[in-house]
N, C-alpha and C positions, 0 to 999 in steps of 0.2 A: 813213603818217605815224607816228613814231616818239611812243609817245604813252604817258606814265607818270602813273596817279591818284593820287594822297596821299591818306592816309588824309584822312576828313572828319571834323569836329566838331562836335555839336551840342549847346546846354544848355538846359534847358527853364526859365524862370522862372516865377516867381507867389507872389506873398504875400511879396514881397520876398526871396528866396531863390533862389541858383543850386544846379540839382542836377547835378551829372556824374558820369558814369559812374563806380563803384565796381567792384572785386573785392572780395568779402566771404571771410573765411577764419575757418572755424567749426571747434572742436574737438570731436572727436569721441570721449570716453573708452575707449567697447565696442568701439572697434578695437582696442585691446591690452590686452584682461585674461586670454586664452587665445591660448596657441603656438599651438594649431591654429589662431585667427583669423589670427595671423601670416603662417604656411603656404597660408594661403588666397589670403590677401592676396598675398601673394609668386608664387604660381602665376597670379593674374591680372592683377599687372601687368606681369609679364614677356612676356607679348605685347600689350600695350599699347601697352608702349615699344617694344618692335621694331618693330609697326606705325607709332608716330612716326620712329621713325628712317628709317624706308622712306618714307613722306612726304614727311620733310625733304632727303633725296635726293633724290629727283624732283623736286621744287620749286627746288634747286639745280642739277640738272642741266639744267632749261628752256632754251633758245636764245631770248633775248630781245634786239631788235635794240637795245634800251638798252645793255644786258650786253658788246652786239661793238662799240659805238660809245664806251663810257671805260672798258673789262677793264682797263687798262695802265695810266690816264690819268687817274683817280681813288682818293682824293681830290685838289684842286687843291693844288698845292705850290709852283707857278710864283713866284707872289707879285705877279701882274701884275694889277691893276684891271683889272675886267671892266663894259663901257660897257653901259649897260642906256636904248634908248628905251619911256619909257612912255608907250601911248597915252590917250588921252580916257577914262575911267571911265565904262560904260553906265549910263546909270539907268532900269530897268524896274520900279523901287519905286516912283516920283511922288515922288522926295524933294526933289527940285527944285533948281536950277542953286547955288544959294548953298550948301546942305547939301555937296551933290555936291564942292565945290571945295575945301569944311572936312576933307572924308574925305579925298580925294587928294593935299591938303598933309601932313594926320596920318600916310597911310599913307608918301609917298615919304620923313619926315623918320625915319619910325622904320624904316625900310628902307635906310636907308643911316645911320644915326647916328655910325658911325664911322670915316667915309667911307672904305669899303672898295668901293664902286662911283663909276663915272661916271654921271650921272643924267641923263639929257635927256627934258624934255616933249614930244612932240607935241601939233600942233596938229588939232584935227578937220580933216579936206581935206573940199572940196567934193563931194557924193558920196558917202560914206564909207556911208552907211545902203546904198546900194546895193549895195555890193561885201562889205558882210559876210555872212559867214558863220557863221552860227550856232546847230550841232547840236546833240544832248544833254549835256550834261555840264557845261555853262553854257561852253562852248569857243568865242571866238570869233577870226575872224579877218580878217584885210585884205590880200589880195594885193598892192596897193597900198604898200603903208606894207614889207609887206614885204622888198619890192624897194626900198626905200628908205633902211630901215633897214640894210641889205649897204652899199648903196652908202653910206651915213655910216660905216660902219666899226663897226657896232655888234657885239655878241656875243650880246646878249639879247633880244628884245619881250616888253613887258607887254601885258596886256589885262586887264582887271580888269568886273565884271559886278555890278550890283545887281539878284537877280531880283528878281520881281513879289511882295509881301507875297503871302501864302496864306493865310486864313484858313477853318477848318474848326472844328466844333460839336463839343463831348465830353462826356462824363460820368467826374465823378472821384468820389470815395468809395464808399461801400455804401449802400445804402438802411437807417434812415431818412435818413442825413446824406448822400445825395449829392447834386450839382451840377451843375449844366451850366455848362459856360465854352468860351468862343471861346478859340481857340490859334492864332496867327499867327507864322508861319516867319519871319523875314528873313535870308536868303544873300547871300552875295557869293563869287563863285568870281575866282580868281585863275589866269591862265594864261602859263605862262613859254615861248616857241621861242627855240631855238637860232636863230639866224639864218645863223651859218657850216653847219649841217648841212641847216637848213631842218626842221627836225623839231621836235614838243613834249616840250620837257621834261618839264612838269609839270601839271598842273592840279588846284586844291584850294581844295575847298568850306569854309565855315567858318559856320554859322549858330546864331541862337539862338531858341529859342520862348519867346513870352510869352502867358503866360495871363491872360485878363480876364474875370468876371465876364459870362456873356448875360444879354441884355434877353429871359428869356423864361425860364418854371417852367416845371418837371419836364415836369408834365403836358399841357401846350399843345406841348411838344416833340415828347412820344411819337405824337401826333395827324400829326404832320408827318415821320415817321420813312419812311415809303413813301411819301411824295412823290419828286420830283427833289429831286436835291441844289440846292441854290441857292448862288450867291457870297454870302458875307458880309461886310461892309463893316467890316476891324478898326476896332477902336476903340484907340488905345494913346495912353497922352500921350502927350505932347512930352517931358517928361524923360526918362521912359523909354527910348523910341525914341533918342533923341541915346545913353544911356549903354549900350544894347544896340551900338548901329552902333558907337562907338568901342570895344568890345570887340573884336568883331568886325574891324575894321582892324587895332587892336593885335597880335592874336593872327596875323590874315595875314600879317601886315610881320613878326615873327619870324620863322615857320617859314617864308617864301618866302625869304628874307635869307638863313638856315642852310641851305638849298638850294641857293640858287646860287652860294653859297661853296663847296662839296665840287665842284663843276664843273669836270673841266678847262677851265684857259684852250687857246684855238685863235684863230689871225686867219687874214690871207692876205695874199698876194700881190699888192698890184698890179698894176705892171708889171715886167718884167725886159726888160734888153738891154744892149748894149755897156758904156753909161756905169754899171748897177749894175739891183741888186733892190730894189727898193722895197715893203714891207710897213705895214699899214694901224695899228699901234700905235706911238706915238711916247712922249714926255716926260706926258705927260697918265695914260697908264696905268703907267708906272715904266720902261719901255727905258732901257738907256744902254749906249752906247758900249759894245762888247766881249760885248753880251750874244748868246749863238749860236743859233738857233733851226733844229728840223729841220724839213724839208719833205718833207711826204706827200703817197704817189701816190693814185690814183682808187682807191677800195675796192669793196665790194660795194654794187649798184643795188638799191633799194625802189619800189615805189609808193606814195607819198602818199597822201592822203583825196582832194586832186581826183584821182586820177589822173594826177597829175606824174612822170618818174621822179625821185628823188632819187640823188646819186652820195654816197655814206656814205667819209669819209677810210680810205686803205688804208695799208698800210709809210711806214717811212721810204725816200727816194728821194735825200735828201739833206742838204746844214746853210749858212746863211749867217750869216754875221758882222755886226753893227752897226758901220757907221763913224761916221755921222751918225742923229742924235737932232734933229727939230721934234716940235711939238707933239703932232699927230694921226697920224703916218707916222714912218718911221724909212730908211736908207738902207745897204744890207749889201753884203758881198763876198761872191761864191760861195766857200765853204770844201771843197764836197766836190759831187758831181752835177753836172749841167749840163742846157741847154734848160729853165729852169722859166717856167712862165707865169704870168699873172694867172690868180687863183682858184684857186690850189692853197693847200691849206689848211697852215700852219705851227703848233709849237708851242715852248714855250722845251724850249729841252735842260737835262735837269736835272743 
């Protein structure tokens, strides 16, 4: 499976205060009071930089199957609304069904705000706990839904993940002034597949730490330090919690939005034969009449995470025309190629 991390976020709060990461840039005068510091200077960062350059080459030349799947084909330029099913939001925090539904309306409204996507809900299927799937990286998935979500014509699956609060014991200051406080994580990872490729796009963590005040001094701690670690039951209000979590969504629903915008658009094929080609975007995502779209052959084969082979879009093979515009489908004339099937995957001609 074709599988790209994003950078993650985390901010730690306490005492009414977000800290995030800073770059600090300090001047330093005794670098330039003597030529020879100069010359020194100069002899050492000259291979410095050569070594980054050499780096940034390598790192550029990598063969990433991301890299063979949109070289050509990003950023999206199409212009075509891209149908995104979101599934059920896990909740492995305990924040319970009402919280749950308050996130999921915030995230999908500010995830599409200016409606640049098609948005559809899933509903939990019966089952569903069984059939996921879910490794590290807070990645989860539904074979189920996925084969589902092709067959509605979609482009993208959500999944979206509240992990389990985590909370762990610290000491912050210097002695005499230091403190013990509990620090409790709350994450939510967000995960995007491609549905036309069957691959992940994306997946990205976004969490924040809140610090609170232990029910417990210095020295009653240090006694307990070679113990087992033990769970510790956060303690965080209610307002907090509410204004941490809608960060957190906030911040998702951007950088997942800005993501799946630079995407090429791709659909497919339904059927082809005598009376015409018929492909799975219609009037709903922007087709009209006259618009041309090429048709790609079978590309290079992956293996997935189960084990699936994956067939990754190869060349173009050919181009059809839009005659007929409905809603959800569209209806073309073969302009160039011929024999195309369902499931060959299309893209607009630009």
């Amino acid at each position: 499976m074709d599988q790209k991390v994003q950078g993650a976020r985390c901010r730690v709060q306490g005492a009414g205060r977000t800290v995030q990461g800073k770059t600090a840039l300090c001047s330093a005068p005794w670098m330039t009071d003597t030529p020879s510091c100069c010359a020194f200077l100069s002899s050492v960062l000259k291979p410095v930089l050569l070594l980054l350059l050499c780096l940034v080459l390598l790192v550029a030349g990598g063969c990433a199957t991301t890299k063979k799947l949109y070289s050509k084909m990003s950023p999206d330029s199409s212009g075509l609304k891209k149908r995104i099913l979101v599934l059920p939001f896990w909740d492995q925090a305990g924040l319970g069904e009402e919280k749950l539904v308050q996130l999921t309306t915030q995230f999908l409204s500010l995830l599409n705000k200016d409606g640049a996507f098609v948005v559809e809900r899933a509903q939990r299927s019966p089952g569903a706990a069984d059939r996921m799937r879910a490794p590290e990286f807070g990645i989860v998935t539904d074979p189920e839904q996925a084969r589902r979500a092709d067959q509605m014509g979609m482009n993208v699956m959500l999944t979206a993940v509240f992990s389990p609060l985590e909370t762990v014991r610290i000491k912050t200051g210097i002695w005499p002034f230091r403190k013990i406080k509990d620090e409790t994580e709350i994450a939510m990872y967000v995960n995007a597949f491609d549905v036309i490729n069957g691959t992940l796009l994306l997946t990205r963590l976004e969490s924040v730490k809140i610090r609170t005040v232990a029910d417990v001094i210095d020295d009653d701690w240090e006694e307990e330090e070679d113990a087992e670690p033990q769970k510790i039951k956060p303690e965080i209000d209610e307002k907090t919690l509410t204004k941490s979590l809608s960060e957190i969504v906030e911040n998702q629903a951007a950088e997942v939005s800005s993501a799946l915008r630079e995407r090429p658009w791709l659909g497919r094929i339904i059927s082809s034969d005598a009376s015409g080609t018929f492909i799975n975007a219609g009037s709903d995502v922007g087709v009209v009449p006259g618009s041309v779209f090429e048709v790609l052959g079978t590309g290079e084969t992956i293996t997935s995470a189960s084990g699936q082979p994956i067939a990754l879009p190869g060349s173009k093979v050919g181009e059809i025309k839009v005659t007929e515009v409905m809603k959800d489908r569209a209806l073309t004339s073969v302009q160039e190629g011929s024999s195309f099937r369902a499931g060959q995957v299309i893209r607009l001609k630009r």
